[in-house]
TIVEXLO-728975 format. One record per residue: residue in three letters; x, y, z of N, C-alpha, C, O in turn; residue number from 0. Coordinates in steps of 0.1 Angstrom, whole numbers. Layout:
> ALA:X:Y:Z:X:Y:Z:X:Y:Z:X:Y:Z:NUM;
...
***
This chain:
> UNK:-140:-462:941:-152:-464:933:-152:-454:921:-149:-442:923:0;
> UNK:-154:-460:908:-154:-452:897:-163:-444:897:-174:-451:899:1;
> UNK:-167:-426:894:-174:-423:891:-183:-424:881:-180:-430:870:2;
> UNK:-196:-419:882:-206:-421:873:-205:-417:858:-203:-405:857:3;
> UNK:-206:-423:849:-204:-418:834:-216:-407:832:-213:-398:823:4;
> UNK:-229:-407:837:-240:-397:833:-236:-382:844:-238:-385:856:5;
> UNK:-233:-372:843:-234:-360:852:-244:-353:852:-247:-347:841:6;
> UNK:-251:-352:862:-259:-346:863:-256:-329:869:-247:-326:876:7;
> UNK:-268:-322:863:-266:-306:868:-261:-300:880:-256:-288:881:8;
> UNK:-262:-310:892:-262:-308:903:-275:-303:913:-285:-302:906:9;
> UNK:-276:-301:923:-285:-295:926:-291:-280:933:-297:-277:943:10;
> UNK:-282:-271:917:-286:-258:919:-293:-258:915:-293:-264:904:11;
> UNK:-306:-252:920:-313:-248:914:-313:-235:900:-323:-233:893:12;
> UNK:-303:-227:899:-299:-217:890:-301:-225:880:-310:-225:872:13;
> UNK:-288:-235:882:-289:-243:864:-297:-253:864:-294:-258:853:14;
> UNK:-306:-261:870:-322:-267:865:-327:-261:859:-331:-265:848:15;
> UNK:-329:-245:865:-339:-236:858:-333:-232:844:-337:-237:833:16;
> UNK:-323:-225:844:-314:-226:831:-318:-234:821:-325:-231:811:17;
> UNK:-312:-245:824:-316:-260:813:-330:-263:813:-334:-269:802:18;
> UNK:-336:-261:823:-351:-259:818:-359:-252:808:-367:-257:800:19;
> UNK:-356:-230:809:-358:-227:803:-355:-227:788:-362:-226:779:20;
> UNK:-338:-229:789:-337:-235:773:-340:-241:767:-335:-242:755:21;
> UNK:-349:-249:772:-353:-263:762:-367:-256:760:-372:-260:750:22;
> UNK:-376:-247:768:-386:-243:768:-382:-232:754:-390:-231:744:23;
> UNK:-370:-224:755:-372:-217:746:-372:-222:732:-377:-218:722:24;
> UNK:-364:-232:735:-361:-239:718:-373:-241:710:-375:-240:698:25;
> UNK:-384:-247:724:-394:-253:722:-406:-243:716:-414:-246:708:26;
> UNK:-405:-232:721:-414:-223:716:-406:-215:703:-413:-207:696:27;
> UNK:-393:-216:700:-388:-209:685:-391:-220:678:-391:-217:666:28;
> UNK:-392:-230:679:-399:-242:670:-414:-242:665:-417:-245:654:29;
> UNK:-423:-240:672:-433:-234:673:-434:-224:662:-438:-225:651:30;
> UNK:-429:-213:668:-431:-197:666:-428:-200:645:-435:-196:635:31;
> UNK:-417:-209:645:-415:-210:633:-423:-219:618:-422:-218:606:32;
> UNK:-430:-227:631:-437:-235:619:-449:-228:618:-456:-228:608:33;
> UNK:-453:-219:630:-464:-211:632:-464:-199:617:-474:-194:611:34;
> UNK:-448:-197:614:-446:-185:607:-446:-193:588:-448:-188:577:35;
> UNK:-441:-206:592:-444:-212:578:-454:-212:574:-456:-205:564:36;
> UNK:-467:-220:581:-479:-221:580:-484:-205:573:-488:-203:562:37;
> UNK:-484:-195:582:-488:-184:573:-485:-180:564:-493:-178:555:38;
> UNK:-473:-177:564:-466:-172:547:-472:-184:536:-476:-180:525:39;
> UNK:-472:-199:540:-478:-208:528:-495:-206:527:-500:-211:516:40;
> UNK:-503:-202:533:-521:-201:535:-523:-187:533:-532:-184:526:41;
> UNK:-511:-173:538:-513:-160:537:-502:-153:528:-496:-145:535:42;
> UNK:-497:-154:517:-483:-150:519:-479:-134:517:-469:-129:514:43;
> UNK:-493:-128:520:-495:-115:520:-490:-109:534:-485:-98:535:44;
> UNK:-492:-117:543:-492:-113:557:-480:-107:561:-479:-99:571:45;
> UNK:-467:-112:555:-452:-106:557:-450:-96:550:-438:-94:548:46;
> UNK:-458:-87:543:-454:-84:534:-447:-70:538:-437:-66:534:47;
> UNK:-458:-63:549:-455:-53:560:-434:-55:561:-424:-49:556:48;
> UNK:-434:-59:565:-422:-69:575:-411:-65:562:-400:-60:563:49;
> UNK:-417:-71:551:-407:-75:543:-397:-62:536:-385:-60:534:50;
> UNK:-412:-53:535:-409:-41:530:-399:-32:542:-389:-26:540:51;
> UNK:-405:-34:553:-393:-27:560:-384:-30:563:-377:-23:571:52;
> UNK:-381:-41:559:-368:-49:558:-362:-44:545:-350:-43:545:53;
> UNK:-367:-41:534:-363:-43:524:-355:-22:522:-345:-17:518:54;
> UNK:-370:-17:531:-362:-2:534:-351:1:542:-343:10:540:55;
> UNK:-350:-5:548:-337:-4:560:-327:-7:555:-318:0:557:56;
> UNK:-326:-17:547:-313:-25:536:-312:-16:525:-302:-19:518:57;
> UNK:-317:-9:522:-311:-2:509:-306:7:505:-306:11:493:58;
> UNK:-299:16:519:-284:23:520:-277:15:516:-270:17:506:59;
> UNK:-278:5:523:-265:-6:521:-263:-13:509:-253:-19:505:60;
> UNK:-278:-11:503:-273:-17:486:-270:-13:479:-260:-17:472:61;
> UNK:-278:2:476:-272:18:474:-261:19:473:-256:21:462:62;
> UNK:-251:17:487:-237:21:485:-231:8:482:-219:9:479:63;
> UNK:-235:-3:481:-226:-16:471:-227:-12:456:-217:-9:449:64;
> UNK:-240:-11:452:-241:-9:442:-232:3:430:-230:3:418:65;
> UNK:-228:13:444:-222:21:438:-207:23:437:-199:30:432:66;
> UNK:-207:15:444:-188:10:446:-187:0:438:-176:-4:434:67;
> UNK:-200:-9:433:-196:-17:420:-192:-11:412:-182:-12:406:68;
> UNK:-203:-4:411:-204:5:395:-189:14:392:-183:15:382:69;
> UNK:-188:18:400:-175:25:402:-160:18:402:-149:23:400:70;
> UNK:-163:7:405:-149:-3:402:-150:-7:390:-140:-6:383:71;
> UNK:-164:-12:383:-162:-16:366:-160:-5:357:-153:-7:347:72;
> UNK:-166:7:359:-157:21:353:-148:22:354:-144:26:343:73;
> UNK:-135:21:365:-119:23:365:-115:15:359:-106:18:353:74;
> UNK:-120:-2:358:-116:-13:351:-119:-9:337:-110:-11:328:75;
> UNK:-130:-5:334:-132:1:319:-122:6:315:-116:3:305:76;
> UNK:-120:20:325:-103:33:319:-90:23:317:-81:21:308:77;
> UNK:-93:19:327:-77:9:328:-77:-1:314:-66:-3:307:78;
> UNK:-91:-8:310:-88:-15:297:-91:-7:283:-89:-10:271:79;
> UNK:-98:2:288:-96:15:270:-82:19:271:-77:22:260:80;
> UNK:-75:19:282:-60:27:280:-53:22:272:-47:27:263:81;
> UNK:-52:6:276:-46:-4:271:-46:-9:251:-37:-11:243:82;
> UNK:-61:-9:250:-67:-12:238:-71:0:229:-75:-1:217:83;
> UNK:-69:10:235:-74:21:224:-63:24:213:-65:29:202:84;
> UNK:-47:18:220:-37:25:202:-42:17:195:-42:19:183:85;
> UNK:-47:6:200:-49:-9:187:-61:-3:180:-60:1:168:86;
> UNK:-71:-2:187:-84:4:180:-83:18:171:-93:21:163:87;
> UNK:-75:24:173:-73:39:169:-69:38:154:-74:42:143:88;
> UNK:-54:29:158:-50:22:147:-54:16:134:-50:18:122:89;
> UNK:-67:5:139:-76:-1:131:-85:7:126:-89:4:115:90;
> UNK:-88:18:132:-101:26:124:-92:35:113:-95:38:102:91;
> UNK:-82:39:120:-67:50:105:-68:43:95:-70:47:84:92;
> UNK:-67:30:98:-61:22:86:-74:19:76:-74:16:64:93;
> UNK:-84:19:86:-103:15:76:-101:28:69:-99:28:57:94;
> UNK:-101:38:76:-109:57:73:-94:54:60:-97:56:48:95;
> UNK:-85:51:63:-76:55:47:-79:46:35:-80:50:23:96;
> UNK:-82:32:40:-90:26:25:-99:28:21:-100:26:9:97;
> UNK:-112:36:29:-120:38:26:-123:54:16:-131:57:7:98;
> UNK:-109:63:23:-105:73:10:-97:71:0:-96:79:-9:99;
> UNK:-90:56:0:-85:51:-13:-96:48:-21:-96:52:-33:100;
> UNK:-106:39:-17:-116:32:-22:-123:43:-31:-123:41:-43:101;
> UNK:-130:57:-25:-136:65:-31:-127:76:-35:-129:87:-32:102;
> UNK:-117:72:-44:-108:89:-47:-108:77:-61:-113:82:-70:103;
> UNK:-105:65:-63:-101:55:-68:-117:51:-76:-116:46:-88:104;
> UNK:-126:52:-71:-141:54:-76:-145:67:-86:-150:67:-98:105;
> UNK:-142:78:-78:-141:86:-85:-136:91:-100:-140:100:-108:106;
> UNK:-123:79:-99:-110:85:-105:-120:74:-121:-121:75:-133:107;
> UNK:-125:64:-111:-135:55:-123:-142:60:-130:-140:60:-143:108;
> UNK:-154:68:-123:-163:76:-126:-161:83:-139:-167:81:-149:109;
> UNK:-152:91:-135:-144:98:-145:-141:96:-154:-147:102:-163:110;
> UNK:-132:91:-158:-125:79:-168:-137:78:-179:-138:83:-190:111;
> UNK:-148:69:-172:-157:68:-179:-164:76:-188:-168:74:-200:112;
> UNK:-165:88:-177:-173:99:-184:-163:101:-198:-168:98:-209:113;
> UNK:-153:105:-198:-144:113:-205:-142:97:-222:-139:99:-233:114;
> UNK:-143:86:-217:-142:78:-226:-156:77:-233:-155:74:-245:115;
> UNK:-168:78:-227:-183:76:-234:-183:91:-243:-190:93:-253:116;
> UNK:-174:101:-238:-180:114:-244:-172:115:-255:-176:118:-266:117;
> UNK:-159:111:-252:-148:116:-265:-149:104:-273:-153:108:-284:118;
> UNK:-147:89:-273:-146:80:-277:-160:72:-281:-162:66:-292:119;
> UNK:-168:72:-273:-176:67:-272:-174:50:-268:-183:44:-274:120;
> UNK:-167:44:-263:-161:30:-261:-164:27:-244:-164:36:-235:121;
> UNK:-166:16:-243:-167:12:-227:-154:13:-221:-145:11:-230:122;
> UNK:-149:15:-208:-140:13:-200:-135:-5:-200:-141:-14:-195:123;
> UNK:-126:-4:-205:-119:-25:-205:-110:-23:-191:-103:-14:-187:124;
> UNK:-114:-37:-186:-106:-39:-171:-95:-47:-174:-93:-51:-185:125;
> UNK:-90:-49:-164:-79:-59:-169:-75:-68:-159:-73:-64:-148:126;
> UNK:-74:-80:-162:-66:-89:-151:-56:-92:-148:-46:-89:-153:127;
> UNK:-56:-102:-136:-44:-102:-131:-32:-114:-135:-33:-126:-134:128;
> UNK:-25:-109:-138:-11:-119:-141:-12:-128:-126:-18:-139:-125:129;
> UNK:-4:-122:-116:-2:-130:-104:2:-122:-94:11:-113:-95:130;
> UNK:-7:-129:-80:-6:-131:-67:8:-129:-57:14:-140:-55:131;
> UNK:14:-118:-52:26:-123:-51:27:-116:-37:19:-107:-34:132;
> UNK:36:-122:-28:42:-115:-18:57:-103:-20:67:-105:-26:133;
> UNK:54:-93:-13:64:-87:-14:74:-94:-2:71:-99:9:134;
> UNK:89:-93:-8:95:-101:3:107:-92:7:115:-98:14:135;
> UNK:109:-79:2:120:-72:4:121:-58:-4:121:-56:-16:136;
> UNK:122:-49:7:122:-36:-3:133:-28:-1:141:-34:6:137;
> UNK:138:-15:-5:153:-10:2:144:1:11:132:4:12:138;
> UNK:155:4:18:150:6:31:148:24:28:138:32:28:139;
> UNK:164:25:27:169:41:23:183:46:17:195:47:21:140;
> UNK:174:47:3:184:53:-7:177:57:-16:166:54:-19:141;
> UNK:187:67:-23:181:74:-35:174:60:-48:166:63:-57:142;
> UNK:178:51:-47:177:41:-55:158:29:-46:157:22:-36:143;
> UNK:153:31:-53:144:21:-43:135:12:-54:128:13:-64:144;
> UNK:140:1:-44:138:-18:-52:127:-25:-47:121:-19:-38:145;
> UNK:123:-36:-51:118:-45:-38:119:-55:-48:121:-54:-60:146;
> UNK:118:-66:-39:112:-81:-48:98:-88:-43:93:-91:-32:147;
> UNK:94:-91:-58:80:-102:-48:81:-116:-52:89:-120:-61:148;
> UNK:75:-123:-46:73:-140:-53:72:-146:-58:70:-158:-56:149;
> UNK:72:-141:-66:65:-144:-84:74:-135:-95:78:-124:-95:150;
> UNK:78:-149:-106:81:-147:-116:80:-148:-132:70:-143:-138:151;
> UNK:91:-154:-140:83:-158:-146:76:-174:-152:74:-176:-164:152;
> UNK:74:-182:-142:72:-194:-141:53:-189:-141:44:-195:-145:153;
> UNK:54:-177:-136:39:-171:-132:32:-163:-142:20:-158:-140:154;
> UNK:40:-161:-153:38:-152:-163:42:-139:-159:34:-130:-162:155;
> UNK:51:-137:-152:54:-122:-151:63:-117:-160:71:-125:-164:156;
> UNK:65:-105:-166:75:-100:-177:80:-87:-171:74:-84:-160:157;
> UNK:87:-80:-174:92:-68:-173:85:-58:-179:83:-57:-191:158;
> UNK:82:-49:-169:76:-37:-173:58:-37:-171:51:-28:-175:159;
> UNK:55:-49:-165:41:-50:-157:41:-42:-147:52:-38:-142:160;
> UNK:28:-37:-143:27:-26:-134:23:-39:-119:19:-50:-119:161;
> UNK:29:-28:-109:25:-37:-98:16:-28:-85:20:-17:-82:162;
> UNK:4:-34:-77:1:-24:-71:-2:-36:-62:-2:-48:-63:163;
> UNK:-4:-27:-49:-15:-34:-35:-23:-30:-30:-22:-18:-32:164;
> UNK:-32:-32:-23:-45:-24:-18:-47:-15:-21:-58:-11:-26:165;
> UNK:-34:-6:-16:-38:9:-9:-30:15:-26:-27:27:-26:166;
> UNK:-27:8:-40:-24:17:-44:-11:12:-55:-6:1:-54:167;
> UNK:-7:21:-63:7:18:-73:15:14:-65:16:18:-53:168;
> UNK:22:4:-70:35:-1:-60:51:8:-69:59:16:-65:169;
> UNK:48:0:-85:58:-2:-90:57:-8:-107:46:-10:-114:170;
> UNK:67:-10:-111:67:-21:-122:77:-30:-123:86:-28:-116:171;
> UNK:78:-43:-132:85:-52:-126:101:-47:-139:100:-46:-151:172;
> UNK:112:-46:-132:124:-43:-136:126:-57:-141:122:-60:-153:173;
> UNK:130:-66:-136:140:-76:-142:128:-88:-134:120:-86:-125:174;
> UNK:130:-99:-141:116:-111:-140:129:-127:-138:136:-130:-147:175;
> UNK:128:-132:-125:136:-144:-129:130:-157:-129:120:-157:-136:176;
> UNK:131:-167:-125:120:-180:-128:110:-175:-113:98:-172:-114:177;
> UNK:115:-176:-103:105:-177:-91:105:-165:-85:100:-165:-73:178;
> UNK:110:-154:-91:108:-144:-81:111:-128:-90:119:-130:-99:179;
> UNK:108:-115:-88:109:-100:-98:113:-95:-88:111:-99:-76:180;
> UNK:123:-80:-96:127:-73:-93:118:-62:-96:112:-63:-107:181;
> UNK:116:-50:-87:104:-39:-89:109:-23:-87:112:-18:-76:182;
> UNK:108:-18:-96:116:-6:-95:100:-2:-89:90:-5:-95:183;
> UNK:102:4:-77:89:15:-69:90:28:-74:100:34:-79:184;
> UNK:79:33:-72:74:45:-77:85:61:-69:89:72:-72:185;
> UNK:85:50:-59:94:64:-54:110:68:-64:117:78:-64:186;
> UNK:114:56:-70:127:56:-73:128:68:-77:119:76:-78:187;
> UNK:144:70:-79:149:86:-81:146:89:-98:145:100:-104:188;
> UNK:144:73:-105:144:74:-121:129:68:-128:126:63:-139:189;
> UNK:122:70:-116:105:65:-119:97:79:-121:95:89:-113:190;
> UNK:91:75:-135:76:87:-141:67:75:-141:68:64:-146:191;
> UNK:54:83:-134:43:80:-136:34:95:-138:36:106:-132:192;
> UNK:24:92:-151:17:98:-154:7:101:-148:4:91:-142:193;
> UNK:-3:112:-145:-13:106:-127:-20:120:-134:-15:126:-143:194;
> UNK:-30:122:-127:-40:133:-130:-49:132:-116:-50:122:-109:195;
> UNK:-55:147:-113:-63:146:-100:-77:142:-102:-85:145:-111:196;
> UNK:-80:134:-93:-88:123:-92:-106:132:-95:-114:131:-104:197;
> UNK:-107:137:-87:-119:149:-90:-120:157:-99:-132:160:-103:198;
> UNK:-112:160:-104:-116:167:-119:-102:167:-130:-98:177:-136:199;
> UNK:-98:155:-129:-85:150:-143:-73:159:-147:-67:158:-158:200;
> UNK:-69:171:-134:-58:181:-137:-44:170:-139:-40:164:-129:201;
> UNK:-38:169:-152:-25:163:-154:-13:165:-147:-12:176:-141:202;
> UNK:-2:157:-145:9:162:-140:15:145:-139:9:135:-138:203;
> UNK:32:148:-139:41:137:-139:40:138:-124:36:149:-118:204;
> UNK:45:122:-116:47:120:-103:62:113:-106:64:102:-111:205;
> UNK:73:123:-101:84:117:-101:90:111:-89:89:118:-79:206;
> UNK:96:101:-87:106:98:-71:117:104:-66:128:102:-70:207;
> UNK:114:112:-57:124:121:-50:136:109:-45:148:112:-44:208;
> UNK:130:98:-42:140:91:-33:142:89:-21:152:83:-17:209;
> UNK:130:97:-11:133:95:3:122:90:8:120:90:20:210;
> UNK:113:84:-2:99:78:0:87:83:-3:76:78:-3:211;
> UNK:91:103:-9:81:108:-17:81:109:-26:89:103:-32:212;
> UNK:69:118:-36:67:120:-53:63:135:-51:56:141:-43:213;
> UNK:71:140:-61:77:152:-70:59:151:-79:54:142:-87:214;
> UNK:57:158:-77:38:162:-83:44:174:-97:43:185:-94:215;
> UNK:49:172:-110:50:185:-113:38:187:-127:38:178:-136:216;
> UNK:31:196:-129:19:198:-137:26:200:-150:36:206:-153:217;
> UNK:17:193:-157:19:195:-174:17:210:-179:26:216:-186:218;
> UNK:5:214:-174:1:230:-177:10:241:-166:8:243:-154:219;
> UNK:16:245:-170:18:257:-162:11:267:-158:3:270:-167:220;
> UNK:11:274:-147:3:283:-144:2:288:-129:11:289:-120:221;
> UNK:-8:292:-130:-18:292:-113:-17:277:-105:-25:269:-109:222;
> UNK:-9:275:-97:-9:261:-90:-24:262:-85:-29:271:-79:223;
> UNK:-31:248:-90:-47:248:-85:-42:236:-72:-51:235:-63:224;
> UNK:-32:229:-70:-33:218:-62:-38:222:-48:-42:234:-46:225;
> UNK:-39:218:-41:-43:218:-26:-35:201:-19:-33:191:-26:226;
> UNK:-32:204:-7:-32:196:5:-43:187:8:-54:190:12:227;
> UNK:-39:176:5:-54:166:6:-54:159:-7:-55:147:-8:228;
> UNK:-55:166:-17:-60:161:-30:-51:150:-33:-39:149:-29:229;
> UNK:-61:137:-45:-55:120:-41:-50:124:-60:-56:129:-70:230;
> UNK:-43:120:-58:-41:116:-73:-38:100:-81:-33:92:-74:231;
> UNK:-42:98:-91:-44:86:-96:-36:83:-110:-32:93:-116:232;
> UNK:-35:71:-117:-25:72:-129:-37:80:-138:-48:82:-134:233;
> UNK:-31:83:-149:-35:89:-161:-43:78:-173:-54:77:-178:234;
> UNK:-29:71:-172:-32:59:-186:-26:65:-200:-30:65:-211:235;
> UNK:-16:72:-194:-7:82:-205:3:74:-205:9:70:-195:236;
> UNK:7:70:-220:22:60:-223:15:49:-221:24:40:-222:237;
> UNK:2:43:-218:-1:29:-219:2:19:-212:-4:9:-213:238;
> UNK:14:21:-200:20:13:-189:10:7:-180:6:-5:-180:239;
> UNK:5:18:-172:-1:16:-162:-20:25:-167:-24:35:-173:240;
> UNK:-27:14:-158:-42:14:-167:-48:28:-155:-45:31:-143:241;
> UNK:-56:35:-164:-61:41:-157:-69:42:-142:-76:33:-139:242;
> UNK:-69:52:-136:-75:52:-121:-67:45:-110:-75:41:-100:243;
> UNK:-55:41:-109:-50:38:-97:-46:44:-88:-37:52:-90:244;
> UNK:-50:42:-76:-45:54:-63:-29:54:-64:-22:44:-65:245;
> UNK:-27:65:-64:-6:69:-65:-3:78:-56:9:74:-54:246;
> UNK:-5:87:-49:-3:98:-38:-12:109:-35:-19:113:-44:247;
> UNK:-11:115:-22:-23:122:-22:-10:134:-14:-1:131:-5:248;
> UNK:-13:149:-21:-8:157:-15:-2:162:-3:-7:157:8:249;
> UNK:8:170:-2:14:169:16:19:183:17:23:188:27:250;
> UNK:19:190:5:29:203:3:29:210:-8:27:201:-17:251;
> UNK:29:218:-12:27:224:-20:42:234:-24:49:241:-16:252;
> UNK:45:232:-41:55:236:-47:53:250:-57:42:254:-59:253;
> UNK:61:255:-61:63:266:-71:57:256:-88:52:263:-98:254;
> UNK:58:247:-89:53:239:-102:45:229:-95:41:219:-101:255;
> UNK:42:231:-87:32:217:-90:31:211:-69:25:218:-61:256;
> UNK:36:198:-65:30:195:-50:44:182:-47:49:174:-55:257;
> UNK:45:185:-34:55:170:-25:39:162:-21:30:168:-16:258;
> UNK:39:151:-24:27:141:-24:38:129:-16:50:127:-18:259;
> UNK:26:123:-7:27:110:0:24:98:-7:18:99:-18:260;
> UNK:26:89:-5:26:76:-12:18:73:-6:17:75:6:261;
> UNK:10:65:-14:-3:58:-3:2:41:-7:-7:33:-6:262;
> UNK:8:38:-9:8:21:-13:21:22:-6:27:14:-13:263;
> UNK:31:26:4:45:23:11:46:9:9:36:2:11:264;
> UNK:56:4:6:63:-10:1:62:-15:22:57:-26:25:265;
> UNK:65:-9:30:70:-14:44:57:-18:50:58:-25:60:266;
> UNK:39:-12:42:34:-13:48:20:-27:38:9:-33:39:267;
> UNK:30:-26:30:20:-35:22:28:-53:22:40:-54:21:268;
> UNK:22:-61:24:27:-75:22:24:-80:13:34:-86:8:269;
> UNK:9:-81:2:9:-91:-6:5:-78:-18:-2:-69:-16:270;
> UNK:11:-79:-30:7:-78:-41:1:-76:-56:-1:-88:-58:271;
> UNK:-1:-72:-63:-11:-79:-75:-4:-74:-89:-5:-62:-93:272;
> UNK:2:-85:-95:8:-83:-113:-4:-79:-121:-13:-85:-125:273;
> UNK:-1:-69:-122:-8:-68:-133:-3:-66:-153:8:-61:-154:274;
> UNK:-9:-70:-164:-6:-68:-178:-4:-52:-175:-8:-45:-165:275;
> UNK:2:-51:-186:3:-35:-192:-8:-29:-198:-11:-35:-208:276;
> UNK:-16:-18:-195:-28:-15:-202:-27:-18:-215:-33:-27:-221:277;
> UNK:-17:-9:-220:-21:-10:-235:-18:-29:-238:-28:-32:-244:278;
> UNK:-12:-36:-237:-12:-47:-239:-25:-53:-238:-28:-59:-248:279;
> UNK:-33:-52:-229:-46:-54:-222:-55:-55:-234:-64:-63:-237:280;
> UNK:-50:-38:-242:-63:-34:-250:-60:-38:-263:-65:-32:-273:281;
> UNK:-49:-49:-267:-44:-53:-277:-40:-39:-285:-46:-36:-294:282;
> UNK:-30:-31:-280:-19:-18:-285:-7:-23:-281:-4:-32:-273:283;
> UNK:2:-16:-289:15:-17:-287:20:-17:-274:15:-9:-267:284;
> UNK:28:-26:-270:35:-26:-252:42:-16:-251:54:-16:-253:285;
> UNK:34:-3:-248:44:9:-243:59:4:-231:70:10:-231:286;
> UNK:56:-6:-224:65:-11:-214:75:-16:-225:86:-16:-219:287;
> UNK:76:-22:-239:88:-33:-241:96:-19:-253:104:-22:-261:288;
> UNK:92:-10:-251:99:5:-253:105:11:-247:114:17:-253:289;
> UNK:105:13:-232:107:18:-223:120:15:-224:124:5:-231:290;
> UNK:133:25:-217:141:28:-217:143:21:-201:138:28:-192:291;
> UNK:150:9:-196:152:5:-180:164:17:-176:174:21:-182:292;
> UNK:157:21:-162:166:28:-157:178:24:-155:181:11:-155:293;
> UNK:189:33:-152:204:28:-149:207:25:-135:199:29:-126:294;
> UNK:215:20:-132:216:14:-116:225:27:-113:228:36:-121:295;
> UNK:229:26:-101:235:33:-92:249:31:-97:251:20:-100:296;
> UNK:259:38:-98:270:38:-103:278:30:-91:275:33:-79:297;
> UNK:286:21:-93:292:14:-82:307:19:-82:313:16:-93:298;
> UNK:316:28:-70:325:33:-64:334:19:-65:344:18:-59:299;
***
């Protein structure tokens, strides 16, 4: 005979009672709970006791989450300032130096002005730009230093235009072919630029040493007034190049005059700007189609 598919508990009484009470207890936490809805929805003040000492007992424990958060997103912080701070460091060098090109170069305006309203009495003429060019190649290292940009003379570029970029004098254009110039840089070993200090107009030639600096040497002789720091800017002496352009700012100081840094480096500049020859600008003679072109490097 097959046994019964329903089993019953048997007839201990242990587990009747068992299975009895559990159903009794379920029955009264069902209860107990709608009992507890009902109040919180008609009182909801009544837990509040409850809640709060619930809420005190729990807050070591949030306390110390809270503080092992906080303390994980600060090491995550260190660990991503470590990472991002040369970029950022970087980006603000490079602001904080245009922004002392910007105002040595303001200055250098300022000036200009003054000295042309007082002696001359004539406004300051600007001048525009020939053309937009990329630099596409400079020498790296040698006494001799070149570059080329992208523009020639299909663009109106001529020989003996001054060339600058952001941060400053680049150059002038040596040789001009249909689509692209040749730029003798300021550092070359056979480049004069005329330059004066930007704060109060002390004269001096900026010659190219050839290793990427300029030779500062003063028209006046004397008491070296230069200092470390000081920006120097063109003159607008010889007509070439128009007055107030950033050209180097001191690094050393000489028996005649200062070793100055280049603020416009060919390596760090990409795109830059043809400009006319002042005096051409101001309808004068082209001091540039006078000019003597330097000699090349003697070839061995």
């Amino acid at each position: 005979m097959a046994p019964p598919s329903i089993r019953r508990t048997g007839f201990s009484k242990r587990a009747q009672y068992g299975t009895f009470f559990g159903y009794m207890a379920a029955v009264v936490g069902a209860l107990i709970g709608v009992a507890a809805l009902l109040v919180s929805i008609y009182e909801p003040k009544a837990f509040s006791g409850l809640r709060g000492a619930a809420s005190d007992a729990t807050a070591p424990v949030g306390q110390a989450v809270a503080a092992g958060r906080e303390t994980g997103n600060g090491f995550l912080d260190i660990i991503g300032g470590y990472f991002t701070r040369g970029s950022r460091v970087a980006r603000l060098e490079k602001e904080a130096e245009l922004n002392r090109i910007r105002l040595a170069e303001a200055a250098a305006t300022a000036e200009e002005n003054r000295r042309l309203k007082a002696l001359l009495d004539l406004p300051k003429e600007t001048t525009g730009e020939v053309a937009k060019a990329q630099l596409i190649a400079s020498t790296g290292s040698s006494p001799r230093r070149f570059a080329t940009i992208s523009a020639g003379s299909s663009r109106g570029v001529a020989t003996g235009m001054p060339v600058r970029s952001p941060l400053g004098l680049v150059g002038r254009v040596l040789e001009a072919s249909r689509n692209t110039a040749r730029v003798l840089l300021i550092t070359d070993s056979e480049s004069v630029v005329p330059v004066r200090r930007s704060r109060d107009g002390i004269t001096a030639t900026a010659r190219g040493v050839g290793d990427g600096t300029l030779r500062l040497e003063l028209v006046n002789l004397g008491l070296n007034p230069l200092k470390p720091g000081d920006v120097f800017v063109t003159s607008g002496s010889g007509g070439l190049f128009r007055p107030g352009i950033a050209v180097a700012v001191v690094s050393k100081l000489t028996h005649d005059g200062a070793i100055a840094q280049v603020l416009s480096d060919p390596s760090a500049s990409e795109f830059v700007v043809v400009e006319p020859a002042w005096a051409a600008s101001l309808g004068l003679p082209d001091a540039a189609a006078t000019a003597t072109p330097p000699s090349e490097p003697a070839k061995r």
